[in-house]
Chimera marker file (.cmm) of the C-alpha trace (Angstrom):
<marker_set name="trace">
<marker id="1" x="-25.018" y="19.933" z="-13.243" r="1" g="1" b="0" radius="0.5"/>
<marker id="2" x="-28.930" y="19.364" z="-13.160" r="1" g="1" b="0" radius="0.5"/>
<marker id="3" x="-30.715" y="17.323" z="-10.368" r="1" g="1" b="0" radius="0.5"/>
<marker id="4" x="-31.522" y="14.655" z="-12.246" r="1" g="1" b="0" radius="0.5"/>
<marker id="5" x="-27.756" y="13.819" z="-13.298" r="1" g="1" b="0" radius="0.5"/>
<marker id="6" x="-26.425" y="14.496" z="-9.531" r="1" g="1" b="0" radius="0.5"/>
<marker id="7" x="-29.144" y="11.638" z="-8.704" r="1" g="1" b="0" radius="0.5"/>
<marker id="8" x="-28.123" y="8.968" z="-11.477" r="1" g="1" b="0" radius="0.5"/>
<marker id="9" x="-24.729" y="9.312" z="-10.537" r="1" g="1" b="0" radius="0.5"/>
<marker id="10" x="-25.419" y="8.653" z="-6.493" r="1" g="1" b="0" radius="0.5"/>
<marker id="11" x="-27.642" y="5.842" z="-7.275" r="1" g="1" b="0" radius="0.5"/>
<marker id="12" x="-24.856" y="3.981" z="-8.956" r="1" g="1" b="0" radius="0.5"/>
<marker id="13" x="-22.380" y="4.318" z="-6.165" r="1" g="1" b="0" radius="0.5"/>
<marker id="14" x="-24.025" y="2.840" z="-3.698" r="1" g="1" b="0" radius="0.5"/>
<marker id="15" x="-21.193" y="0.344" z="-1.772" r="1" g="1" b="0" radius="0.5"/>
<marker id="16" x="-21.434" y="-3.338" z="-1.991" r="1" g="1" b="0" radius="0.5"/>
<marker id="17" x="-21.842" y="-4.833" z="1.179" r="1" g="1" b="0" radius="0.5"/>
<marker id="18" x="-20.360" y="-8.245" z="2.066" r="1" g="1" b="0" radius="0.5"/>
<marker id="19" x="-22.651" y="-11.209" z="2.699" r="1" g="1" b="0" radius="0.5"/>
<marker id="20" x="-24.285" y="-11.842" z="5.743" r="1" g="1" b="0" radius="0.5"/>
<marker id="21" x="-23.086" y="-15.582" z="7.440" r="1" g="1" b="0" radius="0.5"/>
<marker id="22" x="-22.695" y="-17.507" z="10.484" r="1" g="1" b="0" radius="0.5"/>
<marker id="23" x="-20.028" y="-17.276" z="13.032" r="1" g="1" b="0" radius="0.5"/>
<marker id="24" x="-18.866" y="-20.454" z="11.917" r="1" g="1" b="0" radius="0.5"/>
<marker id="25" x="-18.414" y="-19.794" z="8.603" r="1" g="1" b="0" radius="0.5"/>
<marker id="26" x="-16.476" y="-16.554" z="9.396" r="1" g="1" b="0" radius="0.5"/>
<marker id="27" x="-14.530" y="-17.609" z="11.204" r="1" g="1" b="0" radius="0.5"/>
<marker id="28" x="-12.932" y="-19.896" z="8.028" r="1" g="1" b="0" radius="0.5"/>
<marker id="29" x="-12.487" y="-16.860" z="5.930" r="1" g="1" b="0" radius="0.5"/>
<marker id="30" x="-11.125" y="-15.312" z="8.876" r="1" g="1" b="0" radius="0.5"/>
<marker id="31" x="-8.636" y="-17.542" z="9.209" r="1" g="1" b="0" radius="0.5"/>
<marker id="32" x="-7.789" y="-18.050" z="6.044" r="1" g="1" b="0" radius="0.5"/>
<marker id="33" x="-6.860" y="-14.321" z="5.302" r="1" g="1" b="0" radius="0.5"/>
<marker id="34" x="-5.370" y="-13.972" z="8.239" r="1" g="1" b="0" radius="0.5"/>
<marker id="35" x="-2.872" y="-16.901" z="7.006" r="1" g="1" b="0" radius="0.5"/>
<marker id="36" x="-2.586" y="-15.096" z="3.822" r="1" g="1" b="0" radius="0.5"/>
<marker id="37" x="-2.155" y="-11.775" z="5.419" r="1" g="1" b="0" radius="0.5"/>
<marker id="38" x="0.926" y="-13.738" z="7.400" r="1" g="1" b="0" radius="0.5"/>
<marker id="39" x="2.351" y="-14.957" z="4.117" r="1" g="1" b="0" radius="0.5"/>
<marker id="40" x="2.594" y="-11.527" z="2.550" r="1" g="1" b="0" radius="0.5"/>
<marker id="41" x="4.035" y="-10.264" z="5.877" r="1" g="1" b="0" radius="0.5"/>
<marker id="42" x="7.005" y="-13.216" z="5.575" r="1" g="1" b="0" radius="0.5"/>
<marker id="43" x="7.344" y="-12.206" z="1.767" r="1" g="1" b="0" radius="0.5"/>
<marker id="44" x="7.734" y="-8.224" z="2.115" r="1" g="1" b="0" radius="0.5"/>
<marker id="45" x="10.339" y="-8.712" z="5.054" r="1" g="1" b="0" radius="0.5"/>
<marker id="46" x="12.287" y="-11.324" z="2.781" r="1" g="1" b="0" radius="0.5"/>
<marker id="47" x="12.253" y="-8.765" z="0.299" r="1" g="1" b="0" radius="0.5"/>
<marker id="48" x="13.028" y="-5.715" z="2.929" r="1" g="1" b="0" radius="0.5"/>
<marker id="49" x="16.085" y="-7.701" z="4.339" r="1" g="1" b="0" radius="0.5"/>
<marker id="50" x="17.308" y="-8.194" z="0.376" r="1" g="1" b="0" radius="0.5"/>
<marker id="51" x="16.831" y="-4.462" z="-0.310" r="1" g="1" b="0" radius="0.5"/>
<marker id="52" x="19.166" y="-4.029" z="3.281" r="1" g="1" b="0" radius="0.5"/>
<marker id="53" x="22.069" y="-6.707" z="1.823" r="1" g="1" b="0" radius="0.5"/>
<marker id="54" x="22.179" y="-4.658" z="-1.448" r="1" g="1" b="0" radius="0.5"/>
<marker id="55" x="26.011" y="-2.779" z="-1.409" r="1" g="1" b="0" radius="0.5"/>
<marker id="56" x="26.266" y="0.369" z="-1.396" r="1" g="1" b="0" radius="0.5"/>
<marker id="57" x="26.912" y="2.850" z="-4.546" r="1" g="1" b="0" radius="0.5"/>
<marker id="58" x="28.968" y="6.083" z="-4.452" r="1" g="1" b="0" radius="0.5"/>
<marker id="59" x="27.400" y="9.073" z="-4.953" r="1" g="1" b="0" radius="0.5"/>
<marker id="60" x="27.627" y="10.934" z="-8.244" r="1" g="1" b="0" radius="0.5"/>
<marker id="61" x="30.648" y="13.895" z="-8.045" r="1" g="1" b="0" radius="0.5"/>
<marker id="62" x="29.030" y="16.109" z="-9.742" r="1" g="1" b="0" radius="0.5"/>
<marker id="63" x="25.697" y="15.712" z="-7.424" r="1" g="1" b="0" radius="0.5"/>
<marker id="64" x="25.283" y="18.789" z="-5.273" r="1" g="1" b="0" radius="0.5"/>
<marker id="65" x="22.729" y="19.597" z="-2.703" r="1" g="1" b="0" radius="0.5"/>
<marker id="66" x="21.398" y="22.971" z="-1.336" r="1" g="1" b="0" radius="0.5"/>
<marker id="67" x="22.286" y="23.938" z="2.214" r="1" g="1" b="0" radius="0.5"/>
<marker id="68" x="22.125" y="27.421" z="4.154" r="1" g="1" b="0" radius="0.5"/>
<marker id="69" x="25.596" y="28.609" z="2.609" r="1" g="1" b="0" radius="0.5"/>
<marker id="70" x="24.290" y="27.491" z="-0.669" r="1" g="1" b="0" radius="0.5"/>
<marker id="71" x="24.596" y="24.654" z="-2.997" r="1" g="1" b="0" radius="0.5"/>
<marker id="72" x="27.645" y="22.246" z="-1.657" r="1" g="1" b="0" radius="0.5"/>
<marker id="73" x="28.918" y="19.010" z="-3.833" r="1" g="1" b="0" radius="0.5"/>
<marker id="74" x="28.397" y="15.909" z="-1.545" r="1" g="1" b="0" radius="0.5"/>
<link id1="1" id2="2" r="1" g="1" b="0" radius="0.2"/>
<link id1="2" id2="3" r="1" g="1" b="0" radius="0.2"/>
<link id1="3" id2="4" r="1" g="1" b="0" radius="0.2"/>
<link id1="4" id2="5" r="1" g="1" b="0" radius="0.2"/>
<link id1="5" id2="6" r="1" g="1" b="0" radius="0.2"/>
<link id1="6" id2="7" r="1" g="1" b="0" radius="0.2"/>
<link id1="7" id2="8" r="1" g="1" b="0" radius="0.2"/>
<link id1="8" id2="9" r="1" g="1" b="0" radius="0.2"/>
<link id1="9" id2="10" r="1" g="1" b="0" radius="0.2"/>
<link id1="10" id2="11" r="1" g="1" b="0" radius="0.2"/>
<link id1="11" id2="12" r="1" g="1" b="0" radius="0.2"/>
<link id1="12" id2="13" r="1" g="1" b="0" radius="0.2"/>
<link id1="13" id2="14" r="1" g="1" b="0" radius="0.2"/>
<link id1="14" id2="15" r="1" g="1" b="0" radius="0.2"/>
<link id1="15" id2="16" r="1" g="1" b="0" radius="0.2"/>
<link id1="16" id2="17" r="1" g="1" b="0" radius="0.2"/>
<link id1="17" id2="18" r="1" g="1" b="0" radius="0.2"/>
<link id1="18" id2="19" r="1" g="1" b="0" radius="0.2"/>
<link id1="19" id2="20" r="1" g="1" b="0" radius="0.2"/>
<link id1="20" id2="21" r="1" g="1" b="0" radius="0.2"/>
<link id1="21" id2="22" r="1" g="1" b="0" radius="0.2"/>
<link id1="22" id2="23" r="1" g="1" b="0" radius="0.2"/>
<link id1="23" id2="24" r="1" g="1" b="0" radius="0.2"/>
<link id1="24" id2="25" r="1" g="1" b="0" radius="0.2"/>
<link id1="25" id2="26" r="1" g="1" b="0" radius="0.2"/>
<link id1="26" id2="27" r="1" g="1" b="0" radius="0.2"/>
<link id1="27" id2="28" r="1" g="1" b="0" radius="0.2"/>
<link id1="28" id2="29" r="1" g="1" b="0" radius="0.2"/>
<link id1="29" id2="30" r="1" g="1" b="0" radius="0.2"/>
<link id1="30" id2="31" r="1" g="1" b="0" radius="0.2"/>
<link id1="31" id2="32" r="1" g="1" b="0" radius="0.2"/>
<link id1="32" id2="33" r="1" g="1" b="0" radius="0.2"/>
<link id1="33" id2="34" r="1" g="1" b="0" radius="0.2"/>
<link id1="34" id2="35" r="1" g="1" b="0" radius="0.2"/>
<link id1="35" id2="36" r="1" g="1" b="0" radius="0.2"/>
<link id1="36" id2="37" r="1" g="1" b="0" radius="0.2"/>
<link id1="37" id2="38" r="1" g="1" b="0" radius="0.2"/>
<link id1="38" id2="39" r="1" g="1" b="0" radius="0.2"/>
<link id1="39" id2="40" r="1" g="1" b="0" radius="0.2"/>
<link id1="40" id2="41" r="1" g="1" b="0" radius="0.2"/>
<link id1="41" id2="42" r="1" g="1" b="0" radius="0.2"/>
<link id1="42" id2="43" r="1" g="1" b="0" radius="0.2"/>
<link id1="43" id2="44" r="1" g="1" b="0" radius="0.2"/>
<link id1="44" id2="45" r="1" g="1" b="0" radius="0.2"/>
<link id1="45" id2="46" r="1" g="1" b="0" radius="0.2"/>
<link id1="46" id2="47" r="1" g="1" b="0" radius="0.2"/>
<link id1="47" id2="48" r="1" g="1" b="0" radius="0.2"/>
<link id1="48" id2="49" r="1" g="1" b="0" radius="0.2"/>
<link id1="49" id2="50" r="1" g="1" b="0" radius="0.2"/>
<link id1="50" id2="51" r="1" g="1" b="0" radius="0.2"/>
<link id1="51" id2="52" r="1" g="1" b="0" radius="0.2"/>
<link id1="52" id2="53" r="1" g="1" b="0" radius="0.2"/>
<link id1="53" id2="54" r="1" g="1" b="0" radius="0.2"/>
<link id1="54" id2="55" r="1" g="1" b="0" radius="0.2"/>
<link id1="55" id2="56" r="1" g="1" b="0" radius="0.2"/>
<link id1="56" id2="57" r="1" g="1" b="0" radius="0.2"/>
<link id1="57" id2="58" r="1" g="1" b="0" radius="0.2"/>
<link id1="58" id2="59" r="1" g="1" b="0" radius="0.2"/>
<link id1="59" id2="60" r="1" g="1" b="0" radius="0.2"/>
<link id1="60" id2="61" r="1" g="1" b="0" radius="0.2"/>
<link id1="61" id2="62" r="1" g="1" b="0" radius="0.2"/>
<link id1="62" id2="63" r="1" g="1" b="0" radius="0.2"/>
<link id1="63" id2="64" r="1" g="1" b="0" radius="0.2"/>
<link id1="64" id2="65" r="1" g="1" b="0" radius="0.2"/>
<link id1="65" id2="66" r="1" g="1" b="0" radius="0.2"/>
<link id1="66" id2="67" r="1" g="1" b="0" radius="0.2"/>
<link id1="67" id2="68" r="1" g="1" b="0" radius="0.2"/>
<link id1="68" id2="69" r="1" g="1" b="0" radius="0.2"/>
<link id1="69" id2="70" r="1" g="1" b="0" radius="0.2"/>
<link id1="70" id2="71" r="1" g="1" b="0" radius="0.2"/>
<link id1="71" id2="72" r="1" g="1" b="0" radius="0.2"/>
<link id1="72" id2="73" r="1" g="1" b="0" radius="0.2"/>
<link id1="73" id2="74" r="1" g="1" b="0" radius="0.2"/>
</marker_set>
């Protein structure tokens, strides 16, 4: 790769920085992902507990796993 193509390409990912503002005002974004952030929370646990309720299947017969005496039908 030549010089001038290893600088093009670390010009153009340079990270975005967030604005600058006052305390005040981040203190309401703050706030307001940190409600969102407690919404999401509520939502994957509601969806955990729904995964946990789900019954339980029976294994395949033929499935067999490998142990230290060898492979074993579980």
């Amino acid at each position: 790769m030549k010089l001038q193509e290893m600088e093009s390409k670390t010009k153009t990912k340079q990270t975005d920085h967030p604005e600058v503002v006052s305390e005040a005002e981040w203190l309401v974004g703050r706030k307001d992902l940190l409600s969102r952030e407690k919404e999401f929370t509520r939502q994957r646990d509601a969806l955990s507990a729904a995964r946990r309720q789900l019954p339980m299947g029976l294994g395949s017969p033929a499935r067999r796993v490998r142990c230290l005496t060898g492979a074993r039908a579980i």
